[in-house]
C-alpha positions as CSV (number, residue, x, y, z in Angstrom):
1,X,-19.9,-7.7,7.5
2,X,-16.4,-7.3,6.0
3,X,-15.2,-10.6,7.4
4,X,-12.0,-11.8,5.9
5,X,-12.5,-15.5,7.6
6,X,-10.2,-18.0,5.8
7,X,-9.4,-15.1,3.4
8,X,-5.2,-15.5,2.8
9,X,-3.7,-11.8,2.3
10,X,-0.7,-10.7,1.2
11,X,0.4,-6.9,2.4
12,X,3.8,-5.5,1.4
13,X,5.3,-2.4,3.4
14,X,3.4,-4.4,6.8
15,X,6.6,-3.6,9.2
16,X,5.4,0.0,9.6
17,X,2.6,2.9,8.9
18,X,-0.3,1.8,6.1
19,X,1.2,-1.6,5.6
20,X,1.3,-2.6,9.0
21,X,-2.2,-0.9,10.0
22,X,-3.6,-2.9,7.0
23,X,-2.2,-6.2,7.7
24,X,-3.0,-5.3,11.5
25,X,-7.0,-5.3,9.8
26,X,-7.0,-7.9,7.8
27,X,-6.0,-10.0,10.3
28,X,-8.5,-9.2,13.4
29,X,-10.7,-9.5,10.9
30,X,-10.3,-13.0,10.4
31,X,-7.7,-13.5,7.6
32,X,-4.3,-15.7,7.6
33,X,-2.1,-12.5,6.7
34,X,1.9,-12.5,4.8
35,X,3.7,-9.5,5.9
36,X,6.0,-8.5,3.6
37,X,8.8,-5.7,4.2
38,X,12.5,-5.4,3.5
39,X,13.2,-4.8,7.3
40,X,12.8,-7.9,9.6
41,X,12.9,-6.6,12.7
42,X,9.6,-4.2,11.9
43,X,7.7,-7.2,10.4
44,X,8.4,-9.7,13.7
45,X,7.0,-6.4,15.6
46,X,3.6,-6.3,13.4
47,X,3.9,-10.2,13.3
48,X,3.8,-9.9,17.5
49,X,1.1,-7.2,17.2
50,X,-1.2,-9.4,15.2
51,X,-0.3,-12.4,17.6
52,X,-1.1,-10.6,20.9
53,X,-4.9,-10.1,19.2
54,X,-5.5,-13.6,18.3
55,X,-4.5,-13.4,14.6
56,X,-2.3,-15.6,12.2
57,X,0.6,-14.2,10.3
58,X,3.9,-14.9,8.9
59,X,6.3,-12.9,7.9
60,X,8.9,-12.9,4.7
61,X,11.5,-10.2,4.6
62,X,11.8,-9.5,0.8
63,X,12.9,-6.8,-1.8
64,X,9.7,-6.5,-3.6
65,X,12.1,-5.0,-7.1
66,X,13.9,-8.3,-6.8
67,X,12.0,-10.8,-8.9
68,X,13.4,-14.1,-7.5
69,X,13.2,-12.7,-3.7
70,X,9.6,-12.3,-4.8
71,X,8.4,-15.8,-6.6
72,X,10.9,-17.3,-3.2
73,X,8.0,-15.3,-1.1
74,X,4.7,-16.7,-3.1
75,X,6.6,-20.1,-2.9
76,X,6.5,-19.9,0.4
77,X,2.8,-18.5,1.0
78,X,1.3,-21.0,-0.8
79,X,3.4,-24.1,0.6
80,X,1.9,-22.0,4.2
81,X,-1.9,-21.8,2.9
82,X,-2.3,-23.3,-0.5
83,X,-3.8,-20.0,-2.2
84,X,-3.6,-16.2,-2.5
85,X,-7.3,-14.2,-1.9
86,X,-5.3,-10.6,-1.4
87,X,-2.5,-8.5,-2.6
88,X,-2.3,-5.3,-1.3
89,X,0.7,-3.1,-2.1
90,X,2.0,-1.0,0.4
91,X,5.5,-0.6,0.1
92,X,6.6,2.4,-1.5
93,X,9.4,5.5,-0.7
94,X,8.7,9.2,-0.9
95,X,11.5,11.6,-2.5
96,X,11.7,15.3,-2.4
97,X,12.8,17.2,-5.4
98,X,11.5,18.9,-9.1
99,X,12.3,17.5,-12.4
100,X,15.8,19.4,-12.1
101,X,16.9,18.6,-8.1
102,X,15.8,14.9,-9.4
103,X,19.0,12.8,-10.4
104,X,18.7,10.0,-12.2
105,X,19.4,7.9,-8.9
106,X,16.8,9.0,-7.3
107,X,14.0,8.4,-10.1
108,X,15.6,5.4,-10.2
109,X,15.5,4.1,-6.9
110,X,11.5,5.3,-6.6
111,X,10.8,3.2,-9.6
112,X,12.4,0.0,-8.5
113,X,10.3,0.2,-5.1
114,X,7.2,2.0,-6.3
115,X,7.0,1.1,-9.8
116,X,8.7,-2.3,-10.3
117,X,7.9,-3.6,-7.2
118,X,3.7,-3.5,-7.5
119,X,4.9,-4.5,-10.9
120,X,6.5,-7.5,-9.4
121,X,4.4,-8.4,-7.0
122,X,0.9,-8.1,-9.3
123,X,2.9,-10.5,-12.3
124,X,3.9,-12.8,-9.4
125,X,0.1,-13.7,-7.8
126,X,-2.0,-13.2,-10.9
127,X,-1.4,-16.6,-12.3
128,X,-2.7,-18.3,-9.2
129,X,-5.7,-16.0,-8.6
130,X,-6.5,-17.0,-12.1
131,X,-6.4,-20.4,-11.4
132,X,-8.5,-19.5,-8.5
133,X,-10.9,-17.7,-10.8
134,X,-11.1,-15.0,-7.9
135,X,-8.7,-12.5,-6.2
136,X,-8.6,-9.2,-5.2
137,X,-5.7,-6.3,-5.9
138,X,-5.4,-3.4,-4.1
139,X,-2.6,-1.1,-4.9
140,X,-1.7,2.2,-2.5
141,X,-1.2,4.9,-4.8
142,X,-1.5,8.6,-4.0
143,X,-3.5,12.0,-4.9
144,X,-0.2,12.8,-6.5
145,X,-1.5,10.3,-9.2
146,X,-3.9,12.9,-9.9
147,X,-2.6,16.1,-8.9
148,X,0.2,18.1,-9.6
149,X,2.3,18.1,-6.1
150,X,4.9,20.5,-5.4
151,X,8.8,19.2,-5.7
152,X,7.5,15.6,-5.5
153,X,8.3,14.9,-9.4
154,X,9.7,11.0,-9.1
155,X,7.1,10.4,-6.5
156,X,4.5,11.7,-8.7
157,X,5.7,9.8,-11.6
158,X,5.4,6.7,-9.8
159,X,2.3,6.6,-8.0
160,X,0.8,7.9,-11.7
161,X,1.8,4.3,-12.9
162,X,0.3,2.8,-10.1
163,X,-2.7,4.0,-10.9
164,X,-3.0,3.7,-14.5
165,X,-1.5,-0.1,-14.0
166,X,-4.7,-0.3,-11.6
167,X,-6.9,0.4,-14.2
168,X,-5.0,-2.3,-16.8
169,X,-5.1,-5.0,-14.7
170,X,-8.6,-4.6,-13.8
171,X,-9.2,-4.7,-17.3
172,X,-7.4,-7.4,-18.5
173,X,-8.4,-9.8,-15.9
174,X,-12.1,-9.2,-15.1
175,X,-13.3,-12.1,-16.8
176,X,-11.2,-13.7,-14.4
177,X,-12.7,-12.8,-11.5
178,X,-10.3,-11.0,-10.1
179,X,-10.7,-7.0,-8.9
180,X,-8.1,-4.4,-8.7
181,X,-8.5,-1.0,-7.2
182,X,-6.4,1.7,-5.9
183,X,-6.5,3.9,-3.2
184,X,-5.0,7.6,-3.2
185,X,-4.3,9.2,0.5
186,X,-3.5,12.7,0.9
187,X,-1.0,13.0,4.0
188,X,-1.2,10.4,6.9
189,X,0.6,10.4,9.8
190,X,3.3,7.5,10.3
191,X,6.4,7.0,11.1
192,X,7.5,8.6,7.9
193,X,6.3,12.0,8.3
194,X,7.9,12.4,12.4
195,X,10.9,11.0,10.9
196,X,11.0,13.8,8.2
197,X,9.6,16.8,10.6
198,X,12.8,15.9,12.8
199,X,15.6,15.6,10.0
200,X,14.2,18.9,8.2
201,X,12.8,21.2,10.7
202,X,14.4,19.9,14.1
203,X,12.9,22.4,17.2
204,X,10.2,23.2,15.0
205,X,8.5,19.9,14.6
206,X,5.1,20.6,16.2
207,X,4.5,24.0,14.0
208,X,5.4,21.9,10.8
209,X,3.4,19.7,11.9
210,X,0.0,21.3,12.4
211,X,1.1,23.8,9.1
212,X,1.8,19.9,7.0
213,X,-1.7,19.3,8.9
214,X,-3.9,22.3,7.7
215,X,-2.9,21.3,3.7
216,X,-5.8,19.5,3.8
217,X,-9.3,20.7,4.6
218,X,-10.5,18.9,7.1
219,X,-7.3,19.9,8.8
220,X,-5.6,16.9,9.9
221,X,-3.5,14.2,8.4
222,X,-5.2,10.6,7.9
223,X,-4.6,8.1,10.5
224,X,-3.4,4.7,9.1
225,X,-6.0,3.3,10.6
226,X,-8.5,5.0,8.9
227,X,-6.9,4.0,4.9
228,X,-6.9,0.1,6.8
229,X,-10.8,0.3,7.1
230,X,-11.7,1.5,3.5
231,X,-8.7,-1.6,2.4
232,X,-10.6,-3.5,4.4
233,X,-14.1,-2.6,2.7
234,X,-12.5,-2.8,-1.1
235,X,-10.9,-6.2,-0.3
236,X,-14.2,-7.5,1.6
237,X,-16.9,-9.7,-0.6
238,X,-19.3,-6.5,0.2
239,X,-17.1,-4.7,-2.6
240,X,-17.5,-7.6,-4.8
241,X,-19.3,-4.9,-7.3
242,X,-16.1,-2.6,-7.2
243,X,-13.1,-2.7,-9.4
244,X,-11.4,-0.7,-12.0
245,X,-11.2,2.6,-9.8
246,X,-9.0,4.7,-7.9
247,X,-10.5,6.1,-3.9
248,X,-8.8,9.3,-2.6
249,X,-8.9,9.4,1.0
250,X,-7.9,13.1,1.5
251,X,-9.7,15.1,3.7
252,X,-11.2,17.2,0.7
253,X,-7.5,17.8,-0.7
254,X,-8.4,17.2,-4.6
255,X,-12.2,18.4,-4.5
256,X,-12.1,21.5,-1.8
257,X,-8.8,23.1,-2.4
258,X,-9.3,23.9,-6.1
């Protein structure tokens, strides 16, 4: 079950935490995976990851908020593979602040990523999964889509329009044969979140840590890992019945803790 055999998948964000677990996924289980990331040097380390277990991928540095750098990229996948099965978007920036420690620069530099660059990235692949008549869109949103989050105002704001652009697209292109879904994770330990414990609470990363930890009922952060098998499930033929919804993985954040 779940086999993505001759499945070609695109995952944005792949150079490092959910992106790179997903495309790490996909492609032991048996798809021909496009790893998509501004920073090179990350994507040739998930592209050798991949490699060393037996898989296929390429890789295509990109600014997903740049249209041309992105129709360059789909060029390129389908002169690689001849068709597009799976988008998954991944890429995506956090930013700390409320609606008055939020400047103008910073909302606008979470939209272009988070925003404009699912945008971007849906409006560049949908044509040729309709061709197809079949295709699968998986967007990474957040359970600040559906919560209120402290001082996380332009993050919120964007990963709301994820979601609600989830739910359009599923609409408007069902008869098409193509699903989109979105998946909403509480807190999940990558790169990200060391790199933030060090800058913001240096000596005291290990307390933050199990305090960041304990937010959630279950009382730990996600693993990667763990939002790469329930992609891999929603972009899977078994989940050929699914679209049109959004799946928290949160460790009982929206449910338990009101």
């Amino acid at each position: 079950m779940f086999s993505l055999a001759q499945k070609s998948a695109l995952v944005t964000g792949a150079g490092s935490g959910i992106g790179k677990a997903i495309a790490e996924q996909f492609a032991f289980s048996g798809a021909t995976v496009h790893l998509i990331d501004l920073n090179q040097e990350a994507l040739s380390q998930t592209q050798a990851s991949i490699s060393a277990g037996g898989g296929t991928a390429y890789i295509y540095p990109c600014n997903v908020a740049q249209q041309e750098s992105v129709a360059a990229v789909i060029e390129n996948v389908l002169s690689n593979t001849g068709r597009i099965d799976i988008l998954v978007n991944a890429a995506g920036i956090a930013h700390i602040g409320k609606l008055e420690t939020t400047t103008e620069e910073d909302l606008d530099r979470v939209y272009a990523v988070n925003v404009k660059g699912v945008y971007q990235m849906m409006k560049a692949v949908i044509s040729t999964m309709t061709a197809q008549n079949k295709g699968v869109i998986l967007n990474i949103a957040s359970i600040a889509s559906s919560v209120g989050l402290a001082d996380r105002f332009a993050y919120s704001m964007s990963k709301g329009a994820v979601l609600t652009m989830t739910l359009s697209v599923a609409k408007d292109y069902i008869a098409q044969g193509i699903r989109c879904n979105c998946i909403s994770p509480a807190r999940v330990h990558t790169p990200f979140v060391d790199g933030f414990l060090a800058k913001n609470y240096p000596g005291r990363e290990a307390e933050m840590f199990e305090k960041l930890s304990k937010t959630q009922p279950i009382g730990r952060m996600a693993e990667p890992k763990e939002v790469a098998a329930l992609s891999l499930y929603l972009c899977s033929d078994e989940a050929g019945f699914l679209t049109g919804c959004d799946y928290p993985i949160d460790g009982g954040f929206i449910k338990l803790n009101s």
